[in-house]
N, C-alpha and C positions, 0 to 999 in steps of 0.2 A: 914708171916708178912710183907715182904719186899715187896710182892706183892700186899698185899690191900695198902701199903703207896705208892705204884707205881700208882693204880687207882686214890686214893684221890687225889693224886699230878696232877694227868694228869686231873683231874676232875674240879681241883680248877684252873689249867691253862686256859681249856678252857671256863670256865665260865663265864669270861666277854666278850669274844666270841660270845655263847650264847646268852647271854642277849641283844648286839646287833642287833645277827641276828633276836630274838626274837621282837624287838623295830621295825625294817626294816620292819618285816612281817607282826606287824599289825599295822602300818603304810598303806602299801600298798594293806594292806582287809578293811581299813577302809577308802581310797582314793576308791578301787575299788566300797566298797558298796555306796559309794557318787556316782559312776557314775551310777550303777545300779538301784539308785535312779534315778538319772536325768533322765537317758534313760527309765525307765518306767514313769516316767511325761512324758519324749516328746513323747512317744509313746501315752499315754491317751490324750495329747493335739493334736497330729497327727490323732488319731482317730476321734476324737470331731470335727475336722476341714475337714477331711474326710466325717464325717456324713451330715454334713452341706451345704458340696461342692454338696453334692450327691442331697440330699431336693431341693438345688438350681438348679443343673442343672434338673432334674425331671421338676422341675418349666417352668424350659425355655425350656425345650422340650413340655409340655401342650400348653405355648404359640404359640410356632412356628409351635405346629399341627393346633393349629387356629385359627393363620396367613394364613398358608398355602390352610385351607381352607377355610378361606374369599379372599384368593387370587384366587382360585379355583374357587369360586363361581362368582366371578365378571368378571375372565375371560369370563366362560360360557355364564353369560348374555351379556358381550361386543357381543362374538360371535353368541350369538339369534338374536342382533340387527344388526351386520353389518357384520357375516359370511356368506356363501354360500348357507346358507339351505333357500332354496323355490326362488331359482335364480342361476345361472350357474356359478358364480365366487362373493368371497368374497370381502367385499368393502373394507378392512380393508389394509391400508398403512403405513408403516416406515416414520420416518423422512426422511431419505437418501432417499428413492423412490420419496416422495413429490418434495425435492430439486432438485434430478435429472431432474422429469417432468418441473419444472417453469424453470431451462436450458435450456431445449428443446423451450419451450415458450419463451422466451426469445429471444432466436435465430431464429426462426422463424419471433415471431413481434414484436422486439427493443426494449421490455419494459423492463426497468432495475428492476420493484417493481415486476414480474410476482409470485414469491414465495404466496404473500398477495392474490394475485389474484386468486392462487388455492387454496391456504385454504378456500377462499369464497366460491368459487367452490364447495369444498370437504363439505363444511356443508351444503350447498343448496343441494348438491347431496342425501345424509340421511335423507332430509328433504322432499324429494322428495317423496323417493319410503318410507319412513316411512309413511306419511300422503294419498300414493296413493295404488293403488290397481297394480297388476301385478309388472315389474320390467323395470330397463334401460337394452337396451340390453348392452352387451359390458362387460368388465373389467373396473375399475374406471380408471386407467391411460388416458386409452382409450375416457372416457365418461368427464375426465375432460379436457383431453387435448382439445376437441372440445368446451365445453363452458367457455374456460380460452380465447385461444388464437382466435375466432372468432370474440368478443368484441374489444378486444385489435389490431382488425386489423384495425379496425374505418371504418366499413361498412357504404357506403351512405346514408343507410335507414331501417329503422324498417323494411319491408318490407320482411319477412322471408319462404322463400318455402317449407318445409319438404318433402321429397321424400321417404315413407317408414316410420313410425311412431312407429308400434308395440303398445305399450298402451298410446303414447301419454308422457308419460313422460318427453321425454329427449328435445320436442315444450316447454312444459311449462317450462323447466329451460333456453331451449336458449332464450325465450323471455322476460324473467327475465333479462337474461345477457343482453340483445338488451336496457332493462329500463334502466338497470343500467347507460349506458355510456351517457344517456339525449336523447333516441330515442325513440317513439312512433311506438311502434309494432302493425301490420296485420298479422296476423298469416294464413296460405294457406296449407293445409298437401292435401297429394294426399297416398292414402292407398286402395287395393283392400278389408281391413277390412276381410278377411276368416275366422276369428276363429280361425285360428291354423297361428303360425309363416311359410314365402311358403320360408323362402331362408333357409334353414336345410334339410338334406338328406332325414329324415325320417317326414314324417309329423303326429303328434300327440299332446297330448295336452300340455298346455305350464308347465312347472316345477314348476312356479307361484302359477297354481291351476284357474286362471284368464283367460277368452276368449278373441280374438284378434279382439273385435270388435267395431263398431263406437260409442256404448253407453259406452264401456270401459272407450274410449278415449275422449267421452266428460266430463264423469265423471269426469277422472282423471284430462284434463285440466283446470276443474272448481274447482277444491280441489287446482289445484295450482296457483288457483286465474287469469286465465284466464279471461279476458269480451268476453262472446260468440258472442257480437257484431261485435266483430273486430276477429272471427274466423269463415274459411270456410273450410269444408272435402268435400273431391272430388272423389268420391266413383269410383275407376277402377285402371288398370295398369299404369303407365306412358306413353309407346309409344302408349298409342291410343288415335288417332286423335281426339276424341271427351272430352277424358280428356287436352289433350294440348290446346285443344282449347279453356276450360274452364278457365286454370291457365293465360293463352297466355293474359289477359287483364290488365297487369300493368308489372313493371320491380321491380327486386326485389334483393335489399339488400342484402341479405342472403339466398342461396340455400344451403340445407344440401342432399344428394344424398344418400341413405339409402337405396333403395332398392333391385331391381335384383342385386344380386350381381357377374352376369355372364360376364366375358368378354364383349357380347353384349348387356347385358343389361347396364353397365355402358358406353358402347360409345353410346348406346341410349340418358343414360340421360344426355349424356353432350354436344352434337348436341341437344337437348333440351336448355341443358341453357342457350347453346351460343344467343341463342335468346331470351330469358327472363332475361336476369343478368342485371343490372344496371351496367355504367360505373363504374369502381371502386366497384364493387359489388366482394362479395366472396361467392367462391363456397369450401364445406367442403365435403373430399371424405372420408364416413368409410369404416375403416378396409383395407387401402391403408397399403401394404406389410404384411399383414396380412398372413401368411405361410398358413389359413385354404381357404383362397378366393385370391388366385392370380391371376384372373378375374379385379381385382379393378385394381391393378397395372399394368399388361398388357392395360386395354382400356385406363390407361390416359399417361402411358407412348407415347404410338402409335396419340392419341389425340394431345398431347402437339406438337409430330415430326411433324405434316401438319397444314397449316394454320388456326390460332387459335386465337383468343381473350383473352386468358387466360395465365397468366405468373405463371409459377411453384414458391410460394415462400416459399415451405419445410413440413416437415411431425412433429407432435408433436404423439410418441407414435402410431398409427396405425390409424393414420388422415393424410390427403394431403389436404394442402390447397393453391388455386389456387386464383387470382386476376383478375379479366375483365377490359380488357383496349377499351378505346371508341371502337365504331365498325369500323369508320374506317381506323381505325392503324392494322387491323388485319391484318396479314400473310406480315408487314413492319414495317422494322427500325425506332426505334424512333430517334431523330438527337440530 
């Protein structure tokens, strides 16, 4: 008996013991089932906004495949129209190449707007071999640099001699440039016309798809709005006597020097021009330091060292152009 009064006692003592730990406990199962509530919302609102995120980004991955391929696409055609294919360098130029070129231009012939001046350039250029048949020979830096800074050198006369043509194209933009400045161009090309380009190693047909010859070239300079009136081809090489003889009857503005592009062939044609140039006339040497024809730059470096009519006034891009001072100040001191 003393025993079960020992349990009851000890039973009834810790009783309200109990009770509170009882109160504590569900207390803190019914705090806990509130968070297992919340945390299964924010898990099903996590989900929900998960799902959502996903649809959306799906979305803008569709988009950006075609983005990417209307980017894709229009590069391609950019590059049908002014990449490499069916001509030997691509036309297509940076900002920074353009600006570096009108520097060079600039420095060359004092023009401080020369930047404007090649962007003219660079559309005339597209416009050119777009509307013509064959191609400009050259690299654009190359092909602009000559019809940027030619103009801008304020040549005495329209009066323009081509030496070496190829299809004619690059006559019909320098004579464009020549209109521009308020001069009345005579256009003169002197081309032996063979059908195939003759200053390349290998002689074959042109990459073009186009032949190298005089119906090419009048084609093309009437596409770029040539008057055939005031244009003459002069069917042979440069140093023979019977083509100098032909060109030999007027003085002329602008010589552009284009063809043999041999050591001797260019101190040909420039013992040539010495005798055709107009006071103050300019003579444009391509592919001067050109690593592929070091021929250009050897015959005018050796040219300029002995008595000469010709004053050096700098290269834009892989052109030299040169200045004729009256005849006779040659080979003396101006005072």
């Amino acid at each position: 008996m003393s025993q079960n009064w020992a349990q009851q006692t000890a039973v009834r003592a810790i009783k309200p013991v109990l009770g509170v730990l009882d109160r504590r406990i569900e207390r803190l199962a019914r705090r806990r089932a509130r968070q297992v509530v919340d945390e299964s919302r924010a898990v099903r609102d996590l989900k929900g906004e998960s799902e959502q995120l996903r649809t959306e980004m799906q979305k803008m991955h569709a988009e950006m495949d075609e983005m990417r391929a209307q980017v894709k696409g229009s590069g391609f055609a950019v590059d049908l129209l002014l990449g490499k294919h069916g001509r030997r360098s691509s036309r297509l130029m940076t900002e920074e190449k353009l600006k570096e070129l009108a520097a060079q231009v600039s420095k060359v012939s004092g023009a401080p707007d020369a930047y404007e001046r090649v962007v003219q350039a660079y559309r005339m250029l597209f416009e050119l071999e777009l509307r013509g048949v064959g191609r400009l020979a050259g690299g654009p830096s190359n092909i602009l640099g000559k019809l940027t800074t030619t103009p801008l050198l304020a040549p005495p006369s329209g009066e323009v001699l081509e030496i070496g043509t190829l299809f004619g194209l690059f006559s019909g933009g320098m004579v464009r440039q020549v209109s521009r400045i308020g001069l009345r161009y005579e256009l003169t090309i002197i081309d032996p016309f063979a059908s195939v380009q003759l200053q390349v190693k290998e002689l074959k047909a042109d990459t073009s798809g186009s032949p190298v010859t005089e119906t090419v070239v009048r084609e093309n300079l009437a596409l770029a709005g040539v008057d055939p009136q005031r244009l003459r081809l002069i069917q042979g090489f440069s140093e023979d006597p019977a083509v100098q003889a032909q060109a030999s009857d007027r003085q002329y503005g602008v010589i552009v020097i284009d063809g043999d592009h041999s050591a001797l062939g260019v101190a040909n044609d420039l013992v040539f021009a010495e005798k055709i140039i107009a006071p103050g006339g300019i003579v444009v040497l391509d592919d001067f330091g050109d690593k592929n024809w070091p021929g250009v730059q050897e015959a005018t470096e050796r040219h300029l060292a002995g008595s000469t009519r010709f004053e050096f006034l700098g290269a834009v891009a892989t052109s030299a152009f040169l200045r004729a001072k009256p005849a006779e100040t040659a080979g003396t001191e101006q005072p």
